[in-house]
C-alpha positions in Angstrom: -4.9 -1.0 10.9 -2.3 0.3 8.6 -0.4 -2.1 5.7 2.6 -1.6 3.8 2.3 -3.6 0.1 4.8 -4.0 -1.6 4.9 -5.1 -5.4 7.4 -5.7 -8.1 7.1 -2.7 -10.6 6.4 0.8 -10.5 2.8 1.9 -10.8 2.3 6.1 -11.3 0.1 8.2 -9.3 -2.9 7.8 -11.3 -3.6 4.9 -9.9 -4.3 6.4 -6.0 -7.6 6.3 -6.7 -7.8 2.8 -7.7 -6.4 1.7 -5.2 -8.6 3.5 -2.7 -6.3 6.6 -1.7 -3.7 4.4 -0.4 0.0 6.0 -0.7 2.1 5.2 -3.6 5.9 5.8 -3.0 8.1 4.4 -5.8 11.6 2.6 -5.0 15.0 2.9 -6.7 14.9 -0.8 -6.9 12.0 -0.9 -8.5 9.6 -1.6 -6.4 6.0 0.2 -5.4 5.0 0.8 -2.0 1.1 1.1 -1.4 0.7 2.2 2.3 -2.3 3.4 4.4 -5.2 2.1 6.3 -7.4 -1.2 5.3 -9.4 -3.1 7.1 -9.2 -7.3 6.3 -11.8 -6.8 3.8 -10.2 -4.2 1.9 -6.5 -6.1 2.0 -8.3 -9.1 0.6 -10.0 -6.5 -2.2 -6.6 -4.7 -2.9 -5.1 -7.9 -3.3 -6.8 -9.3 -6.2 -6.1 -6.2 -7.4 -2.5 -6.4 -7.4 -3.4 -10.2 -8.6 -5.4 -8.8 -11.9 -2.4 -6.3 -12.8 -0.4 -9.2 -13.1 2.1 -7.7 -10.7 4.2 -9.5 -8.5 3.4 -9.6 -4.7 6.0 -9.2 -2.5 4.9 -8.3 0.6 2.1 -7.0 2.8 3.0 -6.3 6.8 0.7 -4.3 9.5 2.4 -1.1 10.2 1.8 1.2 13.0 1.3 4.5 11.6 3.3 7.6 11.8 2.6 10.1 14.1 2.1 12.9 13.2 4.3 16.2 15.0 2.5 17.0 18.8 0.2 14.1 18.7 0.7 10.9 20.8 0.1 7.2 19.5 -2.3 5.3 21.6 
């Protein structure tokens, strides 16, 4: 399954690897996206991470993820 997390603050790309690979797009509002596939464990373990940066939570939604040009979502 894919999430989209979404915190309050911007976090740079040197974090990716903390954070397990996940994609880190940055907002104009402010705000850092951390998208890519996790399975329950994993949300729950990137969670407390977000929880021990001291970074507000503001979302986390299942995403279907993009597909990519000429292949077909099943």
């Amino acid at each position: 399954m894919f999430y989209q997390i979404r915190i309050k603050g911007h976090l740079g790309p040197q974090w990716t690897d903390w954070f397990g690979g996940l994609n880190i797009t940055l907002e104009e509002s402010g705000d850092t996206l951390l998208t890519g596939p996790l399975d329950q464990a994993a949300l729950h373990g990137l969670l407390k991470k977000v929880r021990d940066l001291g970074m507000p939570l503001i979302s986390a939604v299942r995403i279907k993820p993009q597909v990519e040009r000429g292949e077909r979502e099943e």
